[in-house]
N, C-alpha and C positions, 0 to 999 in steps of 0.2 A: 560468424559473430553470434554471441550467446551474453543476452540480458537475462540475467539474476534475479528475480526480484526478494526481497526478507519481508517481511511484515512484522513490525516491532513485536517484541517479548508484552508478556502477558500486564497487563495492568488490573485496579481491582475494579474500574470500570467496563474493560474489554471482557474481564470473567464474568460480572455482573449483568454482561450485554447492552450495558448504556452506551447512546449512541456518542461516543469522546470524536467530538473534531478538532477545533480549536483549543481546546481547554487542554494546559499541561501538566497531563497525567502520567506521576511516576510509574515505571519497573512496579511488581510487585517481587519479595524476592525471586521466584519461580522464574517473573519473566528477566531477570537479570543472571538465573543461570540455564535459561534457555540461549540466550543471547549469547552466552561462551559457547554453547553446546554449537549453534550457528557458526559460529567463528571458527571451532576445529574442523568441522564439513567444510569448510569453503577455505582454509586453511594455505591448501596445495593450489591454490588457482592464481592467477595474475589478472590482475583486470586492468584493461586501459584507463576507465574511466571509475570512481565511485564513488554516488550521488547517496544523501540523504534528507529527508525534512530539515525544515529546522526545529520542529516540535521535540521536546526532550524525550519523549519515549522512544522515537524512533534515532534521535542521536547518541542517547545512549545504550544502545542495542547497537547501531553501529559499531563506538567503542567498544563495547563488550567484547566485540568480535573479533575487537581486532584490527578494523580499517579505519577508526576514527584520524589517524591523521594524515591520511589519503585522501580521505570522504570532503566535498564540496557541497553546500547546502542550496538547493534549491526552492522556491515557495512554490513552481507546480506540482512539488512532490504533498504541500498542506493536506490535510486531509478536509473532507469535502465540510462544508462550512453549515452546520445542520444548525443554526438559527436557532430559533424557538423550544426546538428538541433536542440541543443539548444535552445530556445527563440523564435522558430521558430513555426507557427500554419502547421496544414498540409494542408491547402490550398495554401501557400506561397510553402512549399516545391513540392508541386504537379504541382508547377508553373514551376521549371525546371523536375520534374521527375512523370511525368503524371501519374498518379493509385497509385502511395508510399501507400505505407501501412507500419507500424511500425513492425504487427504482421507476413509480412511476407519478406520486404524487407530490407536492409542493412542501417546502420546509419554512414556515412563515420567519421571515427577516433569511434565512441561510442562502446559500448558493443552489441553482438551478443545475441541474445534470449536464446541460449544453455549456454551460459554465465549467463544470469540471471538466468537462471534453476538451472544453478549447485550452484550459490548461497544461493538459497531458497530452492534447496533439502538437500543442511547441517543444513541446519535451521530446516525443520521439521523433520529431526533427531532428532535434539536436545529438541524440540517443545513435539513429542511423547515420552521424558522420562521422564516430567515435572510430579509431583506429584500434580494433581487441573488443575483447570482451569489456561489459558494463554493469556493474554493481547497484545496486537501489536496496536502499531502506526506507521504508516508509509506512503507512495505513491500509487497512483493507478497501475500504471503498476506491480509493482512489486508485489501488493497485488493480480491481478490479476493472475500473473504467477506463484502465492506461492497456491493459488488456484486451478489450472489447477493439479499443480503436489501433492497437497494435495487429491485428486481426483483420482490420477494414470491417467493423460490425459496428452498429450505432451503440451509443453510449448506453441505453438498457440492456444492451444483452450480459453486462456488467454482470444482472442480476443473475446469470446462470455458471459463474466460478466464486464458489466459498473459497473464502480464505482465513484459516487457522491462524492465530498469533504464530511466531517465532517458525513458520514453515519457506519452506525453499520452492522456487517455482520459476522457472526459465523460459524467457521467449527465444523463439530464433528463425532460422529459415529452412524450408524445405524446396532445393534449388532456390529459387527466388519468389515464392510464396511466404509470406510470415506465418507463422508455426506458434504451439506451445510446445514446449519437450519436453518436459517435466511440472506438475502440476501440485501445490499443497502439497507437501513431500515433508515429514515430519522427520527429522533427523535426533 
């Protein structure tokens, strides 16, 4: 069994490096023809399950691809809920809170890191009963943190796999260890 993960096509917030959680930020075109490009890679594959946000960039990045009318929308795919920092890059927020870091300091009003955890560890509950292969579109933080604990590693260690808009990146097992097999993979 081999989980997929996509991280939506390019937006002008994701190029810009503003932190986009909640807020629904279109495709820019680039990331709407990243998203086909996505969809001929993964083209030839069958998946049991395919799961996407319900945030429009990642839904339609799905489509794009291809799978939108396969795809079933999940909310612990959202991406992580950055409160206060919204829209904000972190050089800007670094401007009142010097060293910020997301993966280990507070997002005033947003979600807390053990928050996104406990989101994407009922997900990969659900992820590991799937019959086949499983598909995801979604965010980079949250793809990172669905990682970290796909892994059995605390939810910072999120901070040590970047993830590129519109790239490809596979969990799975080695014997019965979870594994990465493929990582950021720009196709």
């Amino acid at each position: 069994m081999e989980v997929v993960l996509v991280r939506h096509g390019e937006t002008e917030w994701s190029r810009d490096g503003k932190h986009t959680g909640h807020t629904d930020v279109l495709l820019t075109e680039r990331g709407q023809e990243q998203a086909q490009v996505v969809g001929d890679a993964l083209r030839s594959r069958d998946f049991a399950v395919v799961l996407t946000s319900p945030l429009g960039r990642a839904r339609d990045t799905c489509r794009l691809a291809g799978f939108g009318e396969q795809a079933r929308t999940r909310d612990e795919l959202m991406e992580w809920d950055y409160g206060a920092y919204e829209g904000r890059t972190t050089p800007e927020i670094r401007e009142e809170r010097p060293g910020w870091t997301l993966w280990r300091d507070d997002v005033p009003g947003g979600e807390t890191i053990e928050q996104v955890a406990a989101r994407v560890d009922r997900l990969i509950e659900v992820i590991r009963g799937a019959d086949g292969d499983v598909l995801l579109f979604a965010h980079g933080h949250v793809l990172r943190v669905l990682t970290a604990r796909w892994l059995g590693l605390e939810p910072h260690a999120g901070r040590l796999f970047a993830l590129d808009p519109a790239t490809l990146s596979t969990l799975g097992y080695e014997r019965e260890t979870p594994v990465i097999r493929l990582w950021n993979e720009r196709v």
